[in-house]
Backbone as a printed PyTorch tensor [residue, N CA C, xyz], in Angstrom:
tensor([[[ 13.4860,  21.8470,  -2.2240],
         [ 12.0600,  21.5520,  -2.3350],
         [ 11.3410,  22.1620,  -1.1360]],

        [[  9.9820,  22.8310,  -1.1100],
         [  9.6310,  23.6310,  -0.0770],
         [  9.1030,  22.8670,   0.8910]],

        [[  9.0110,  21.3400,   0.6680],
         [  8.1430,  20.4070,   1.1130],
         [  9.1990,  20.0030,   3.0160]],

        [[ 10.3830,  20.2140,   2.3460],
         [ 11.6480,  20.3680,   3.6170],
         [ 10.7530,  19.6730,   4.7950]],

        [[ 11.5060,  18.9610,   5.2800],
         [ 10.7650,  18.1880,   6.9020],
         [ 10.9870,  19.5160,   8.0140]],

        [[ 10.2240,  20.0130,   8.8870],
         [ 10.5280,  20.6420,   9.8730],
         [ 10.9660,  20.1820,  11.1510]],

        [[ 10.5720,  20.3880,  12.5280],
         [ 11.0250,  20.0460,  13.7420],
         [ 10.0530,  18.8610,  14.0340]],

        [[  8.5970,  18.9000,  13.3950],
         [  7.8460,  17.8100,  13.3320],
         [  7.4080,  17.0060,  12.7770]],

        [[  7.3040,  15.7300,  13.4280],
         [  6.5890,  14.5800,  12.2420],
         [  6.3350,  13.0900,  13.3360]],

        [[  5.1110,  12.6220,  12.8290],
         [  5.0230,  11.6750,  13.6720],
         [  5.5970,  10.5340,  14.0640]],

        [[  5.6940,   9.8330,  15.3220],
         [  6.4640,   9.3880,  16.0420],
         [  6.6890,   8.2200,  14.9400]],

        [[  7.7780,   7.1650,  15.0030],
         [  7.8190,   6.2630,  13.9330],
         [  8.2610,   6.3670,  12.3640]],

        [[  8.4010,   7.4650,  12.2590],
         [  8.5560,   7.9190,  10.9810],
         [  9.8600,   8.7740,  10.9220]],

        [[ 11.2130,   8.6890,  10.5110],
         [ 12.6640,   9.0190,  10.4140],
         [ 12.2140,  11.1850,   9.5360]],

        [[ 12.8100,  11.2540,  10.0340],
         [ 12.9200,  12.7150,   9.2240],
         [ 13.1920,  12.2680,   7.6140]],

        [[ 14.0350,  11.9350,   7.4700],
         [ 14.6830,  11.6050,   6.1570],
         [ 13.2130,  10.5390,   5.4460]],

        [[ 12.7660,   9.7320,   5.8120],
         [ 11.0330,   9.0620,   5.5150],
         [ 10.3860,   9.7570,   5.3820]],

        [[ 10.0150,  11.4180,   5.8840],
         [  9.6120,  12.0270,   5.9200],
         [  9.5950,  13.0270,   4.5970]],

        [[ 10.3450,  13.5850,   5.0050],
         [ 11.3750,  14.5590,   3.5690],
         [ 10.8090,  13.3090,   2.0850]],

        [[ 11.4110,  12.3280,   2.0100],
         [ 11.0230,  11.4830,   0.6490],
         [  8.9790,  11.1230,   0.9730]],

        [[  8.4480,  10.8220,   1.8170],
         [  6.9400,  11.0410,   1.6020],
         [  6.5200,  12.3900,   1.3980]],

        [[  7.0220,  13.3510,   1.7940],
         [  6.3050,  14.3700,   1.6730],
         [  6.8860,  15.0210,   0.0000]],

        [[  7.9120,  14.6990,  -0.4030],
         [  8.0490,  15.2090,  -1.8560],
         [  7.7210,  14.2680,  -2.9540]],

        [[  6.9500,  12.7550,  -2.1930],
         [  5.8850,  12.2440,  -3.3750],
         [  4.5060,  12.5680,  -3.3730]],

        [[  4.3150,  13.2690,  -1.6110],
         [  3.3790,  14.1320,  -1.7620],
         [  3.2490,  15.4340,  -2.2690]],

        [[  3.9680,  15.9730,  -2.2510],
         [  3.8200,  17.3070,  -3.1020],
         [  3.8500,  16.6350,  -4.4790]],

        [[  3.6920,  16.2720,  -5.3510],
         [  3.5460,  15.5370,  -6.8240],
         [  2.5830,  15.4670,  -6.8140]],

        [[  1.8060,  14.3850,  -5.9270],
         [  0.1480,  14.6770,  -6.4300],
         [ -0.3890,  15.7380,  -5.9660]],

        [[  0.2730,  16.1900,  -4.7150],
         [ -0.5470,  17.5930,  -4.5190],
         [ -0.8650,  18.5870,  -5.6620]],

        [[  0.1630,  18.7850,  -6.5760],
         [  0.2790,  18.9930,  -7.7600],
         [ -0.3880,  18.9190,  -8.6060]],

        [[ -0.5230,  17.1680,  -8.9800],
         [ -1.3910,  16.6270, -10.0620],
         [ -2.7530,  16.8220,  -9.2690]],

        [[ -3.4750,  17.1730,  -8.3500],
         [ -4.8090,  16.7750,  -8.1200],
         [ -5.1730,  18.8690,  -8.0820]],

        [[ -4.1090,  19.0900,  -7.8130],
         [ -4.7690,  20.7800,  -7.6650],
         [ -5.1580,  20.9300,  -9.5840]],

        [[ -3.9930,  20.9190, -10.5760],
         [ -4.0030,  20.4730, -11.4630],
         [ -5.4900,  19.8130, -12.4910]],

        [[ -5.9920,  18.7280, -11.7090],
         [ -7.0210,  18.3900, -12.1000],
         [ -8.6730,  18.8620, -11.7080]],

        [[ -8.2910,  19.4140, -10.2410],
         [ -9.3410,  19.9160,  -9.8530],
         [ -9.5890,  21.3650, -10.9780]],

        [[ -8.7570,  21.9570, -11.4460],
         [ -9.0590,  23.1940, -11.8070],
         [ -9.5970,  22.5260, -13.6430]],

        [[ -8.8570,  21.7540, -13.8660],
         [ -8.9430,  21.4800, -15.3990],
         [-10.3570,  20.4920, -15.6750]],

        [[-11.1370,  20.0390, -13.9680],
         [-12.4090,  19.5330, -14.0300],
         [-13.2850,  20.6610, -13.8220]],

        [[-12.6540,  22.2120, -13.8130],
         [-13.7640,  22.7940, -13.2390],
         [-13.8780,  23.5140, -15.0050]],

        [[-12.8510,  23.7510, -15.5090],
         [-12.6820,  24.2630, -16.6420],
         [-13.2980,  23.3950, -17.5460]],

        [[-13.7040,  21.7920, -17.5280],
         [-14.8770,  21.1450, -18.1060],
         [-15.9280,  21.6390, -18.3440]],

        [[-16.1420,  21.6730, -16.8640],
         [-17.7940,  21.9630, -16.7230],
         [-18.1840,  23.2540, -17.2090]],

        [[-17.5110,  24.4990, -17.2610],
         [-17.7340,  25.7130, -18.2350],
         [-17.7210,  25.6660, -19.1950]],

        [[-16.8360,  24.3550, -19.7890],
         [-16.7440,  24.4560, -21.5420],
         [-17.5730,  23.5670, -22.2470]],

        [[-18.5260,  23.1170, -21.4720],
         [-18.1610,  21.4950, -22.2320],
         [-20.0640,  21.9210, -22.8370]],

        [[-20.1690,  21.4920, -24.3410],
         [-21.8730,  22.0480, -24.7470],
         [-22.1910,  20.7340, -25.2000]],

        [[-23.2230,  20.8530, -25.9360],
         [-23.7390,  20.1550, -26.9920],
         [-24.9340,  18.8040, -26.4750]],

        [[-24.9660,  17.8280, -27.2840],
         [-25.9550,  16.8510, -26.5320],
         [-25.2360,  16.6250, -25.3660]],

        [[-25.9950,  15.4800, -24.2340],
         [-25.6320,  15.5700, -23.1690],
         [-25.1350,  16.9040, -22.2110]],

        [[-25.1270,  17.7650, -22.7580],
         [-24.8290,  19.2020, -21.6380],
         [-24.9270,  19.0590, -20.3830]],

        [[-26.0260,  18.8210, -20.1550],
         [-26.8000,  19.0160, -18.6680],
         [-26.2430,  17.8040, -17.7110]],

        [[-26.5100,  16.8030, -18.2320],
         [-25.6800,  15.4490, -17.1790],
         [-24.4180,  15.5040, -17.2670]],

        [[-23.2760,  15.7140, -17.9520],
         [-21.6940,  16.1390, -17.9910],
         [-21.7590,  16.9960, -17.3390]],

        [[-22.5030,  18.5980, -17.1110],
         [-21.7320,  19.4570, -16.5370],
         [-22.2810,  19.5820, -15.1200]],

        [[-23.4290,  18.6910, -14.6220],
         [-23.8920,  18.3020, -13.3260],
         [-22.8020,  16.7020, -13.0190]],

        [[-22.2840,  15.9480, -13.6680],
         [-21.6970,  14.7420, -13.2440],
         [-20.0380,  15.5650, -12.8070]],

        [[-19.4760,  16.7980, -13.1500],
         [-17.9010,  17.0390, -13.1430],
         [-18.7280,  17.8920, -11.6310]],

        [[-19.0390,  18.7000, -11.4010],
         [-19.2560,  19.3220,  -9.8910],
         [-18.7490,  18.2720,  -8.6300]],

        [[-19.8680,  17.2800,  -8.6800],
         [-18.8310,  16.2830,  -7.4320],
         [-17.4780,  15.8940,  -7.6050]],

        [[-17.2160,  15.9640,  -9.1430],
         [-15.8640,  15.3590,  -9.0020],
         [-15.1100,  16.4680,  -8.5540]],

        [[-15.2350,  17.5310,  -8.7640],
         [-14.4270,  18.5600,  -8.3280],
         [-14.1570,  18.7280,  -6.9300]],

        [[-15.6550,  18.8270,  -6.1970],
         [-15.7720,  18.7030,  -4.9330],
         [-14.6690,  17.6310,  -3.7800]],

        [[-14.9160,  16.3760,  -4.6090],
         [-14.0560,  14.9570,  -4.3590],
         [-12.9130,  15.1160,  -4.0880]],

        [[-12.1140,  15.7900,  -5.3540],
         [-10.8130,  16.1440,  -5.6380],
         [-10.1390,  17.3100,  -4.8070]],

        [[-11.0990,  18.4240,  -4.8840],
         [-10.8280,  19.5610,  -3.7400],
         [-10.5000,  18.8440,  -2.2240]],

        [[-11.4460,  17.6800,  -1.6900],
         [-11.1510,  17.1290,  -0.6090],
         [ -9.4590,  16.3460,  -0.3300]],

        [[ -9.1780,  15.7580,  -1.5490],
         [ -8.2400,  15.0930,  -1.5690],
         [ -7.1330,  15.8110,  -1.7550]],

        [[ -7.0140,  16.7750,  -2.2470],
         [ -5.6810,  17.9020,  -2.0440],
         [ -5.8080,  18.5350,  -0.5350]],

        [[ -6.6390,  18.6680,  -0.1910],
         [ -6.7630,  19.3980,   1.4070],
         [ -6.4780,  17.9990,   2.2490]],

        [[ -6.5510,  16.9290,   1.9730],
         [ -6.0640,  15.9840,   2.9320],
         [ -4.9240,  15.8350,   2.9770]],

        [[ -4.2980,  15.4640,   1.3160],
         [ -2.5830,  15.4430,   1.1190],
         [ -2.0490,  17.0490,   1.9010]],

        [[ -2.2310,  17.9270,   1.2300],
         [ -1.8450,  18.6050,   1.9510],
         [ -1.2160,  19.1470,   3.7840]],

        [[ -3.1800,  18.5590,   4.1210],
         [ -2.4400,  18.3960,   5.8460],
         [ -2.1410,  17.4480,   5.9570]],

        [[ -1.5770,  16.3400,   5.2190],
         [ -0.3700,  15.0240,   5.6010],
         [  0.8630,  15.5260,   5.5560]],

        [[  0.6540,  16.4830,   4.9590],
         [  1.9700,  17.0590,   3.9610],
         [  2.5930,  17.7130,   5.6450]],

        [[  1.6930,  19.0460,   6.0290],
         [  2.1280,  19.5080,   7.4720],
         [  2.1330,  18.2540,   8.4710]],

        [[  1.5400,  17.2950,   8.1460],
         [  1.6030,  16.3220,   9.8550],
         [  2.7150,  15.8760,   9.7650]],

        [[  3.4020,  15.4150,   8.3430],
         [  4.6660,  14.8240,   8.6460],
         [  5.9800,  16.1310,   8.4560]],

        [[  5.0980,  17.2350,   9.0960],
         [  6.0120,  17.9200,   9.4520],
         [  6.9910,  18.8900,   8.1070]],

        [[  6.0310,  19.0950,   6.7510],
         [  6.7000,  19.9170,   5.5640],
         [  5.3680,  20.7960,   5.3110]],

        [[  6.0470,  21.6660,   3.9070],
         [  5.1560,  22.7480,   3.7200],
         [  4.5160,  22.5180,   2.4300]],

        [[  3.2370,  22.3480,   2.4890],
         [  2.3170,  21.9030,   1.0570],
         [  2.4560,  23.2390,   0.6640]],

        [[  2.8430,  23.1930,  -1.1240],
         [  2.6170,  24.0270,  -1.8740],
         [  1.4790,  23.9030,  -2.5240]],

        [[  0.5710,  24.9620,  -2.7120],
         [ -0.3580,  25.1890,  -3.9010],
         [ -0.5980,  26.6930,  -4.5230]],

        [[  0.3950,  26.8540,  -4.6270],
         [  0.3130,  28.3160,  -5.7280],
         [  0.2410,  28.1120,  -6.9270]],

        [[ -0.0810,  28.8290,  -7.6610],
         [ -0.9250,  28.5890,  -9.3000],
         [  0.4480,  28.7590,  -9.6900]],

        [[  1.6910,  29.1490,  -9.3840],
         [  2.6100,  29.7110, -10.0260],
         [  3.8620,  28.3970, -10.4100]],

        [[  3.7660,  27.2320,  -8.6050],
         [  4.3890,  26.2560,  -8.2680],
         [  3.4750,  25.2240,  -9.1400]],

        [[  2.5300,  24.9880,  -9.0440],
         [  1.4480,  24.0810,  -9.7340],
         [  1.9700,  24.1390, -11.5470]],

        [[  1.7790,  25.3530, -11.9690],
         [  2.4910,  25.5510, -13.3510],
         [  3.9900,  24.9380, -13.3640]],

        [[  5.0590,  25.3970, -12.8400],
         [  6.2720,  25.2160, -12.9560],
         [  6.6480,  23.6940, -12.8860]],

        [[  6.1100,  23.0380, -11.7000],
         [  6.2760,  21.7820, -11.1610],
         [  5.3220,  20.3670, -11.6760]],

        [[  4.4850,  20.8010, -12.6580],
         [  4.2960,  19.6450, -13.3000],
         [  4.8470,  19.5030, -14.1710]],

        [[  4.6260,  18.0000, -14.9450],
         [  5.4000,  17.2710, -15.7640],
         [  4.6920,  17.1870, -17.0760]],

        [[  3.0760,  17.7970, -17.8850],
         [  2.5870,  17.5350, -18.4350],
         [  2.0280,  19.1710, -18.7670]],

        [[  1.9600,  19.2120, -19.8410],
         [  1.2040,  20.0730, -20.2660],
         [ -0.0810,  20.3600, -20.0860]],

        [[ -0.6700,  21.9070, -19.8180],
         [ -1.8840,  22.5850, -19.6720],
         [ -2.7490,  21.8620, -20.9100]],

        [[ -4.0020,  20.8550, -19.9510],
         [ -5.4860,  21.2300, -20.7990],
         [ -5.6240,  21.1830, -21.9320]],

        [[ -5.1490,  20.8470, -23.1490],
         [ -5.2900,  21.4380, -24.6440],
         [ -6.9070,  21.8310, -25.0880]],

        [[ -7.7510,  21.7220, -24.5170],
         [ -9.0300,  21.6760, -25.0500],
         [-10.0670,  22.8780, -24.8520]],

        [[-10.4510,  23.8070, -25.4180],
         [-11.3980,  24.9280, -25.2650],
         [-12.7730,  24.5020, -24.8220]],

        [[-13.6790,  25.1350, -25.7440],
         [-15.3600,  25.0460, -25.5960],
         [-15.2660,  24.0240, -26.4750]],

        [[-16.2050,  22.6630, -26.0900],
         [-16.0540,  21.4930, -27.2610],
         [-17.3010,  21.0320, -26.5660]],

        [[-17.6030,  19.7170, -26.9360],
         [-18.4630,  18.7460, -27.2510],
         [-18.1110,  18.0460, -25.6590]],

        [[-19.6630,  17.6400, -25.1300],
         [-19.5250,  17.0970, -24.0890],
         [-18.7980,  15.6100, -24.6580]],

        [[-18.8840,  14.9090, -25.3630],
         [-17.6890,  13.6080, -26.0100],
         [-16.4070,  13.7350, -26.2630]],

        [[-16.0510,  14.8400, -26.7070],
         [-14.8350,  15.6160, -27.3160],
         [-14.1180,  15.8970, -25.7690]],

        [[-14.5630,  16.4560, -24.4760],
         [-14.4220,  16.9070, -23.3470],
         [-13.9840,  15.3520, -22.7530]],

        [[-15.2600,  13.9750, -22.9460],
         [-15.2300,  13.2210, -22.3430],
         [-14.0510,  11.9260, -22.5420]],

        [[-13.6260,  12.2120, -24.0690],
         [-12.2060,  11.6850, -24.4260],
         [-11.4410,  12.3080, -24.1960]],

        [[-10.5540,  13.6160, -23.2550],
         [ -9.6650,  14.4630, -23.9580],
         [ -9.7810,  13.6710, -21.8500]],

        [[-10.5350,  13.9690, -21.0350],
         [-10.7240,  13.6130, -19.8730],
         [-10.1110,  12.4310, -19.1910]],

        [[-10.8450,  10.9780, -20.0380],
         [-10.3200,   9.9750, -19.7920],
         [ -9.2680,   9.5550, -20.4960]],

        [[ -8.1340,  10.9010, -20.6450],
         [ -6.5780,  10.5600, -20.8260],
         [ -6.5050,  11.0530, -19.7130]],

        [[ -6.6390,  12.6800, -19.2100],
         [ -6.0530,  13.3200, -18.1640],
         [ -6.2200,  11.9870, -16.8630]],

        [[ -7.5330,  11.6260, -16.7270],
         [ -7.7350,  10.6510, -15.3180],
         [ -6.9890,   9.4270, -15.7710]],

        [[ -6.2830,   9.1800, -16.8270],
         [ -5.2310,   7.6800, -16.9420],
         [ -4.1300,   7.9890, -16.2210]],

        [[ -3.8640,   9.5060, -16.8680],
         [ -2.1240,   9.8870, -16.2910],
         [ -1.9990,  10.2900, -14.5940]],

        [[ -3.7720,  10.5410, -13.9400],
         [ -3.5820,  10.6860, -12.4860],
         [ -3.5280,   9.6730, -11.9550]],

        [[ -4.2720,   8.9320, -12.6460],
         [ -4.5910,   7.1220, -11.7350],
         [ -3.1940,   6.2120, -11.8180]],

        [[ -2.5020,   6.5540, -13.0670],
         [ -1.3440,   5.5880, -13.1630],
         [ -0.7780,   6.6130, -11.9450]],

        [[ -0.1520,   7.7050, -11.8820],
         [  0.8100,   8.3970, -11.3360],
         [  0.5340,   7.9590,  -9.7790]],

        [[ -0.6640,   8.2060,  -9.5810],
         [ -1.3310,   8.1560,  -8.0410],
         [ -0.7740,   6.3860,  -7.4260]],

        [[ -1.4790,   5.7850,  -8.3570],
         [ -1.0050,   4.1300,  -8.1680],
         [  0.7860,   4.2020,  -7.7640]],

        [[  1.3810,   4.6760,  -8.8450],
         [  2.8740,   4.5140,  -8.4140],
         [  3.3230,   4.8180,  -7.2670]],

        [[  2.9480,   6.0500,  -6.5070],
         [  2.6840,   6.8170,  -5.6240],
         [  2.4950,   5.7740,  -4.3460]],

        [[  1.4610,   5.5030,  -4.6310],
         [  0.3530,   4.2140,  -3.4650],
         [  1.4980,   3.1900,  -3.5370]],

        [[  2.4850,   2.1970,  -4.2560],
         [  2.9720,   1.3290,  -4.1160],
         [  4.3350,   1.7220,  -3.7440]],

        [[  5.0350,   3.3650,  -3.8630],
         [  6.0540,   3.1780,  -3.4990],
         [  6.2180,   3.6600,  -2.3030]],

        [[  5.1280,   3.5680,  -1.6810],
         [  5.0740,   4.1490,  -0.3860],
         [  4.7520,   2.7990,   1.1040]],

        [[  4.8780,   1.1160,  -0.0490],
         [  4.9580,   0.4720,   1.0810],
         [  5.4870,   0.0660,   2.1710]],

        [[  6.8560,   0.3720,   2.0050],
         [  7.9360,   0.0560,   3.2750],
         [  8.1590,   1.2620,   4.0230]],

        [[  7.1020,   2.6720,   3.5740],
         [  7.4320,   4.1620,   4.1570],
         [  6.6980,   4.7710,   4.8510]],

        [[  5.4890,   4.5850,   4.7540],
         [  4.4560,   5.1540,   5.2770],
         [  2.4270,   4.3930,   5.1670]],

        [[  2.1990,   3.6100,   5.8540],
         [  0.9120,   2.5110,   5.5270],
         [  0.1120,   4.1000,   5.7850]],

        [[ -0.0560,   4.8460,   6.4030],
         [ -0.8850,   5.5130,   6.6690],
         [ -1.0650,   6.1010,   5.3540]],

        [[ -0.2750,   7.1920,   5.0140],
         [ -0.0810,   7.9260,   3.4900],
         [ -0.3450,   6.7680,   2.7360]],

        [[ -0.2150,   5.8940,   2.5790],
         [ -0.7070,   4.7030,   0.9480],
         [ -2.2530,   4.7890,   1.3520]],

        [[ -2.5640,   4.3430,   2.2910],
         [ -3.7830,   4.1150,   3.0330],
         [ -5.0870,   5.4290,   2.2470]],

        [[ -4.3760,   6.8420,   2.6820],
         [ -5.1380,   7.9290,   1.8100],
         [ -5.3480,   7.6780,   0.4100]],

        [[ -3.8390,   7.3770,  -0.2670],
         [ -3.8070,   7.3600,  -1.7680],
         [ -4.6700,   6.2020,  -2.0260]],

        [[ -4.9050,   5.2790,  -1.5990],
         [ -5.4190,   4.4650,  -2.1670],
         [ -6.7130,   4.4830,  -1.9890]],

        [[ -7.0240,   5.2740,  -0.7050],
         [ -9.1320,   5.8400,  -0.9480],
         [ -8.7680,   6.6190,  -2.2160]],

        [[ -7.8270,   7.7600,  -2.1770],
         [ -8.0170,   8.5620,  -3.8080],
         [ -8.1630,   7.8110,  -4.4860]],

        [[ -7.4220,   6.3410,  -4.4740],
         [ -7.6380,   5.8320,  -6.0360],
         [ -8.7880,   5.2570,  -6.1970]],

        [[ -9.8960,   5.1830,  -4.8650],
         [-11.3290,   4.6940,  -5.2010],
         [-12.1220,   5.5550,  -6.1270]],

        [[-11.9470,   6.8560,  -5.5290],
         [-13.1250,   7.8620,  -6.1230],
         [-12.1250,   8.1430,  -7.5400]],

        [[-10.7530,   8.0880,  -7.6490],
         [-10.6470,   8.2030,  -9.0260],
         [-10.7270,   7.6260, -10.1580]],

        [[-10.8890,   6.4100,  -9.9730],
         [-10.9240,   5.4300, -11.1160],
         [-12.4870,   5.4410, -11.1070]],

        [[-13.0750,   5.4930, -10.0520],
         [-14.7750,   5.3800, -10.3150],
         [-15.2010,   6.4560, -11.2040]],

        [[-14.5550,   8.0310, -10.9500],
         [-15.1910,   8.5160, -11.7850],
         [-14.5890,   8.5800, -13.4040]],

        [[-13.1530,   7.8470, -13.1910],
         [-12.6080,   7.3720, -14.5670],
         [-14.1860,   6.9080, -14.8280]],

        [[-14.1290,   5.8690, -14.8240],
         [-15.6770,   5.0050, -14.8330],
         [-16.7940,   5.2490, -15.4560]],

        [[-17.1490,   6.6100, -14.3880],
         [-18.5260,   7.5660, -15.1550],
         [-18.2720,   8.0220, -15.9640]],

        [[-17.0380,   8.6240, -16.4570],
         [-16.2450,   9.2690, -17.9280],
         [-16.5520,   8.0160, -19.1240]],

        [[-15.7250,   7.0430, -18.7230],
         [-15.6750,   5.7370, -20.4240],
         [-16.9840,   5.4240, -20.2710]],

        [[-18.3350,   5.2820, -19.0830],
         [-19.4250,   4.7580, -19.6040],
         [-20.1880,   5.5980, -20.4870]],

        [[-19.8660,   6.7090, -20.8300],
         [-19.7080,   7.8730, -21.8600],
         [-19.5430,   7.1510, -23.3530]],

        [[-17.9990,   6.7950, -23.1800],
         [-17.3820,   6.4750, -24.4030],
         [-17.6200,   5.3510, -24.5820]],

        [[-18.0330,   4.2880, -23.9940],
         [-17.9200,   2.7990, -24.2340],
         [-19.0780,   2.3480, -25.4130]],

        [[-19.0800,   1.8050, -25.9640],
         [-19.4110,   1.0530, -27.6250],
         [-20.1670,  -0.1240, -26.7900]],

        [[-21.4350,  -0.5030, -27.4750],
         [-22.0120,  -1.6030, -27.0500],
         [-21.3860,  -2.9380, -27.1180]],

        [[-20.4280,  -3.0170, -28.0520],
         [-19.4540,  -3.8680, -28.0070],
         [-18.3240,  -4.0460, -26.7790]],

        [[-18.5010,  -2.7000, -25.9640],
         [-17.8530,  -2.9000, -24.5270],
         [-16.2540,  -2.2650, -25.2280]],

        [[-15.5810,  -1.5640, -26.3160],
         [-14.8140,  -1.3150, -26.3190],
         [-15.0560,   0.1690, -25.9890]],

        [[-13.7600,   0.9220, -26.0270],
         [-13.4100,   2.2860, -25.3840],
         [-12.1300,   3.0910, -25.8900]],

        [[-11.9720,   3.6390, -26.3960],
         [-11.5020,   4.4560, -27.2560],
         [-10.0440,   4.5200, -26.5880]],

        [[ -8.8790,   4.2300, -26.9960],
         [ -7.4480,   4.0920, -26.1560],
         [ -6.9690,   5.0220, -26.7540]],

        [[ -6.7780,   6.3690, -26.0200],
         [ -6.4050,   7.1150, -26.6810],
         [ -5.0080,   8.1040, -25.5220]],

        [[ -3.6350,   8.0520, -25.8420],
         [ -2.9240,   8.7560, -25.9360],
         [ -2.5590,  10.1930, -24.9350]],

        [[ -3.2130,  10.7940, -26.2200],
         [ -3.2070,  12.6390, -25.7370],
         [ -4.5340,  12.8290, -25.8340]],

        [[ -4.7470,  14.4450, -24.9500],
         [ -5.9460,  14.8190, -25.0900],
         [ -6.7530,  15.0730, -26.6790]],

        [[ -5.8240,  15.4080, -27.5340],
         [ -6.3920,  15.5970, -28.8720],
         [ -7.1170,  14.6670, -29.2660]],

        [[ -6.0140,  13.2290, -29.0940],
         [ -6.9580,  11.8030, -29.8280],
         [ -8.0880,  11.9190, -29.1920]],

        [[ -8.4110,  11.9310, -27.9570],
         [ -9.0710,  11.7420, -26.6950],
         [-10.1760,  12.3230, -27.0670]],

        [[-10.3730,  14.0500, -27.5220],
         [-11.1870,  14.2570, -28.2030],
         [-11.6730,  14.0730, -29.3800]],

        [[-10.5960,  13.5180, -30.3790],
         [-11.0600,  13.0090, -31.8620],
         [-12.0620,  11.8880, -31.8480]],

        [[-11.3590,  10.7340, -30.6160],
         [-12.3040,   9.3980, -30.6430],
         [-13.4730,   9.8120, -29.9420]],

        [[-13.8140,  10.8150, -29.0650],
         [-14.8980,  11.6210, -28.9470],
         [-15.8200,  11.4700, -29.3300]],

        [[-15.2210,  12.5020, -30.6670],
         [-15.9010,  12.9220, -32.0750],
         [-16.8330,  11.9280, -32.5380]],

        [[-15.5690,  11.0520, -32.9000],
         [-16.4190,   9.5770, -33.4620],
         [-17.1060,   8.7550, -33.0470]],

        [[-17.1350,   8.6740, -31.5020],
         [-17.9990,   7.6670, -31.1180],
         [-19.0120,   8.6680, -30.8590]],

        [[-19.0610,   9.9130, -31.2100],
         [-20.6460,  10.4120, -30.7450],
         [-21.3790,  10.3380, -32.5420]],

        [[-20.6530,  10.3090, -33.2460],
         [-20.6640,  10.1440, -34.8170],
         [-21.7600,   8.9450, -34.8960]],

        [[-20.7730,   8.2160, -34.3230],
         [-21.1790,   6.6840, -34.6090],
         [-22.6830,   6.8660, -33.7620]],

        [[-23.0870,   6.8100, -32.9190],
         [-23.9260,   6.9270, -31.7120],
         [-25.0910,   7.5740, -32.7240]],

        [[-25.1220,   9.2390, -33.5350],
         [-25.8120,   9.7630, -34.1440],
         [-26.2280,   8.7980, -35.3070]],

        [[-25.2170,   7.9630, -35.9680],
         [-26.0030,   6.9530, -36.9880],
         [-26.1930,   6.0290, -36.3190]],

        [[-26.8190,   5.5800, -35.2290],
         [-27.2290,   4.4220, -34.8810],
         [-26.8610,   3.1380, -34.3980]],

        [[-25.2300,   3.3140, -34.5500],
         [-24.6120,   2.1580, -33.7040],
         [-24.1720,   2.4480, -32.4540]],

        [[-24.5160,   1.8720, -31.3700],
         [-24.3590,   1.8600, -30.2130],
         [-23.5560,   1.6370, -29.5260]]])
């Protein structure tokens, strides 16, 4: 793994603590380079009603997310390993398949979305808890990530959410965009 502990890492922290934080950091380093690009690939694709507030609401998130890989990252060097982010390692080393979604419907975009931000927030969470007996500092980061990520989970389902307060549980990105579909369906005839 390229993440390898070097000659440095901060005081308190075992090489071998090291080596295992830094290759649960390279994972999200992964998943967030990952998402940053597949939020930027939103905002180019995404048309239809709502246009203008979807593809002005994904810019900060991108911004957000760009921050949070450049932080993991230099955690990644403080505890003394080498953050990968090559488009080539990013491909190879995740666990989930590329994006399925083209030019679609800002709803269609906004279900296919709030799957991708389930599978970062669960992953990230696991991340944040198995890092309590290893590192408070590193949980400490993940768990600001998990502020700004679930919030903008947040701004995504107040999208999808039904005046009835339900929200479309959907799977894969496909459903994600099907229930989309339908709740912008529904929305066009009048139920809320």
């Amino acid at each position: 793994m390229p993440t390898t502990t070097s000659r440095y890492q901060p005081s308190g922290i075992s090489s071998s603590d090291a080596d295992q934080i830094n290759e649960l950091l390279q994972g999200r380093l992964t998943a967030l380079i990952d998402l940053e690009l597949t939020l930027k690939h939103i905002h180019w694709n995404v048309v239809g009603p709502s246009f203008i507030g979807v593809h002005t609401m994904i810019d900060p998130q991108v911004d957000a997310v760009r921050l949070m890989v450049d932080a993991i990252a230099e955690r990644i060097a403080t505890l003394g390993g080498m953050p990968v982010g090559t488009p080539g390692y990013v491909a190879t080393h995740r666990s989930w398949e590329d994006y399925s979604i083209l030019r679609a419907t800002t709803m269609e975009h906004l279900g296919a979305l709030d799957v991708v931000y389930s599978g970062v927030v669960n992953d990230h969470r696991a991340a944040a808890a198995a890092l309590d007996d290893l590192d408070l500092v590193t949980q400490d980061m993940l768990i600001g990530h998990l502020d700004q990520l679930e919030q903008f989970q947040w701004f995504v389902r107040a999208h999808l959410e039904a005046s009835d307060g339900s929200i479309p549980q959907s799977t894969t990105e496909e459903e994600g965009a099907a229930a989309g579909r339908q709740r912008a369906a529904a929305v066009a005839n009048g139920d809320r």
